[in-house]
Steps between C-alpha positions, in 0.01 A plus 500: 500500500310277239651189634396620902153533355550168307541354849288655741201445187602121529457472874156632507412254178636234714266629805233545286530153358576303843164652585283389192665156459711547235850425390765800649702430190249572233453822634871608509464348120176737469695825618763433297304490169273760592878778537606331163160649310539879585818537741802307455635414134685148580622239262830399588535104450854498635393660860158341499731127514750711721242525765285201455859257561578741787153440648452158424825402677372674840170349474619153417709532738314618813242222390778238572578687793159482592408118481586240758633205390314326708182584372601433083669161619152286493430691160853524294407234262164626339689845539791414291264335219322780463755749499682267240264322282229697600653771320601354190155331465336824573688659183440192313126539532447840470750540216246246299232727550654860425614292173150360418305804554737768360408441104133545659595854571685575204838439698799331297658341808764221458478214816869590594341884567191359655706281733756807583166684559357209777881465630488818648180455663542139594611578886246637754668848634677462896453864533104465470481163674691604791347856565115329440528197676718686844283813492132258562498415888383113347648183513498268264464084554672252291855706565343636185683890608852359499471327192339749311778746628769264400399466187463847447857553615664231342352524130595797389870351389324217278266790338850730454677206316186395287518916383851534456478182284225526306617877447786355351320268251297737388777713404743235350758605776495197615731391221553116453408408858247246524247414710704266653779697621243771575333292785843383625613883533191556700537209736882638544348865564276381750728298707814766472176735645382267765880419611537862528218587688529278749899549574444915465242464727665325799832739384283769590334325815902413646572863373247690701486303808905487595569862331368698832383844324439799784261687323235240413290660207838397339372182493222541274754663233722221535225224439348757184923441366409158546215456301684732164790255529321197495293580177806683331756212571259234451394686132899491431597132536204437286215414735202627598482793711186537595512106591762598746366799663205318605661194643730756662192683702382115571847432665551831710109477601571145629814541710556676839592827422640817691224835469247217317207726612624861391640297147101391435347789594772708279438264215071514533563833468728536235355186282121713485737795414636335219190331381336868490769600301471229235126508440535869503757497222316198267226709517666795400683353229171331343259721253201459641371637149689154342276262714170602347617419154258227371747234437692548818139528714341181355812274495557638858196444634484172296828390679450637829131255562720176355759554743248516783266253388681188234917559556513580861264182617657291241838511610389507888338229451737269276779604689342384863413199388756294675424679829196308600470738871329807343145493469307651161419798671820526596588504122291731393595732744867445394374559141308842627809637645715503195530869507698700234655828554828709466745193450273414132520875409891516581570202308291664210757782449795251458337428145535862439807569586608209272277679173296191474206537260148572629692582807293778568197320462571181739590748757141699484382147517665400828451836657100433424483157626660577817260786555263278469649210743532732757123649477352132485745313692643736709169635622361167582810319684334482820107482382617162306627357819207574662313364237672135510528503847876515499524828739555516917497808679871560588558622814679805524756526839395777742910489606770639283794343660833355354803297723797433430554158327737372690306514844307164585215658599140493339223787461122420482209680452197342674142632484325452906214244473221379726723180607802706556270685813396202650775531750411840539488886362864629554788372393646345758255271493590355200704194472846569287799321525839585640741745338172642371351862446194730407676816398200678323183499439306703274132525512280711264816630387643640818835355569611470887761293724259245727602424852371181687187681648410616114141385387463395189256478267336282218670593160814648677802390339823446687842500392686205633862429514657173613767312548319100510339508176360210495366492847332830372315328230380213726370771784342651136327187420400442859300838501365414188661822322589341103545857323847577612729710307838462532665836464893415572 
């Protein structure tokens, strides 16, 4: 009964925040915390990991599934460096600061526990990037949206290995490994991951395509047995799992693929489901009474506004320096967006779990500086693109239509314009090529099948489905139409 309430509470946070502007996720993290003060007792570390892997997997996952190649291909470069080096320069900066402002506080913090402390908040979170940047109906120029959600998906591995090191030298159980060997085992982990990803992922694309299941919500199980195997195998020859689950979703989202529309909307589903449930359990396992401790609440703070405004830019900035297309808004947009959430808090408890000292205290820290991330950044994704003139309206299709992948033909939406009537008011006066056809039209969100005699209107939009493409798009340019969306 508690957890029913736990969800249905959740949904109508996340209503309640769509309509205000602000970030879904920080509410769920907001109803969580609020049933840890009087309702739920909660502090198990081991579950609290349990569930964040579980739901980390799914949403890394689904936010592979979810990008086209096509649209990260003009942008992989500054993405890698920033989900690589970005990272590591991001804990190299802030760790300098926790350890230079910590005796001002009356905190004894050694730089190995200042840099374990910026390690696990050195990635931005995918769960909060995605679930922000899809749920705004705004586009974004620059390709600045794929490469801020590549980044987001791809650098949570570096941030994991930077933990699970620096967790190590902080408790000596490193042993007599040095540095050395330390950066070749990562470079092995994250290959073995990437190699793993990739062939998982078109195992599971061959799998699902030839293995002809009759009942088709089988499917979606099938693909979920995917994604456990891929991080579990990948995390037992010694590479990264979470590495391989994303370049998994980035494979089986890019290749034809039988039931492609019921696996997305199964996985949209089930990906909010699981974020829900992992803000809803960090903020039950945090005492809220913890975070108002003086010490915790001024280095917090303290941290949170030089992530946002000195380590963020800095790396952003350094690290795009090569890439001469992005303008300096552009930049500082990038910079905005670095948005913290769950994936900071989860790899806070992994210190825990291993006893390390003032492990308690660096978690309180990174729960408060997300909190904070997501209330300034979070709340102001879209305003800032506004602000630096980096935002288009995004046109949302009237149609939703899917075809199978294998047929030649194309679907259009077209919106009816002055020039397309100056052949006429029905639709048979309109010029369209062979092999052509107008099967709907929808018009002040009616939906109805047109015949030749139909008259149209000014802002009706037509569905179109063809065979000669690129005829199509020449009779397009011809009555001056140039917002076309293709829909198949």
């Amino acid at each position: 009964m508690v957890g029913a309430l736990l969800l249905f509470v959740a949904v109508m946070a996340g209503k309640v925040a769509y309509r205000f502007g602000a970030p879904a996720l920080l509410l769920f993290l907001g109803v969580g915390m609020l049933f840890g003060l009087d309702f739920i007792s909660y502090r198990s570390v081991d579950m609290t990991q349990f569930v964040g892997m579980i739901a980390l997997c799914i949403i890394l996952f689904t936010g592979g599934m979810d990008t086209s190649f096509q649209e990260i291909k003009p942008i992989i470069g500054p993405g890698v460096v920033l989900a690589t080096v970005g990272v590591v320069m991001t804990a190299m900066v802030l760790a300098g600061f926790v350890w230079l402002i910590a005796p001002w506080i009356g905190l004894q913090i050694s730089f190995p526990l200042a840099l374990l402390l910026a390690s696990t908040m050195s990635s931005t979170d995918s769960a909060s990037v995605f679930s922000i940047l899809r749920s705004k109906k705004q586009g974004l120029k620059q390709h600045l949206r794929p490469l801020l959600e590549l980044e987001s998906g791809s650098n949570d591995p570096m941030a994991y290995m930077l933990t699970i090191l620096l967790i190590g030298v902080v408790t000596n159980s490193s042993g007599d490994v040095s540095m050395g060997m330390s950066i070749v085992y990562f470079v092995i982990q994250m290959i073995v991951g990437a190699l793993s990803g990739y062939l998982i992922g078109r195992l599971a694309v061959w799998t699902i395509n030839k293995i002809n299941l009759a009942n088709h919500s089988l499917y979606s199980v099938l693909l979920l047995a995917f994604i456990f195997f891929a991080f579990a195998f990948t995390d037992l020859v010694k590479g990264n799992g979470y590495l391989a689950v994303y370049l998994a979703g980035l494979v089986v989202g890019n290749h034809k693929l039988t039931q492609k529309r019921s696996l997305t909307v199964f996985f949209d589903g089930f990906t909010w489901l699981m974020q829900i449930v992992m803000f809803l359990t960090l903020g039950l396992f945090v005492n809220s009474m913890e975070l108002f401790r003086p010490e915790v609440l001024i280095l917090g703070c303290a941290v949170g506004a030089f992530m946002i405004l000195v380590a963020r830019p800095v790396t952003v900035f350094a690290c795009l320096l090569p890439f001469r297309r992005f303008t300096t808004k552009a930049r500082l947009y990038i910079s905005w967006v670095g948005l913290r959430g769950a994936v900071p808090i989860l790899f806070a408890i992994y210190p825990m779990m291993a006893n390390v000292e003032q492990a308690g205290l660096l978690f309180n820290v990174v729960f408060l500086s997300t909190i904070i991330s997501l209330v300034v950044q979070g709340t102001t994704v879209s305003g800032m693109a506004n602000l630096l003139g980096l935002a288009y309206e995004e046109r949302e299709s009237a149609f939703s239509v899917d075809i199978h992948e294998d047929m030649k033909s194309v679907l259009t939406e077209v919106e009816v314009n002055e020039s397309m009537l100056d052949t006429g008011h029905t639709l048979k006066d309109i010029t369209l090529p062979e092999n052509t056809l107008v099967m709907m039209v929808c018009r002040e969100g009616e939906y109805f099948v047109p015949q030749g005699k139909t008259e149209l209107h000014l802002g009706d939009k037509l569905l179109v489905i063809s065979d000669r493409s690129e005829e199509l798009e020449t009779t397009y340019k011809d009555m001056g139409i140039d917002d076309v969306m293709k829909l198949g």
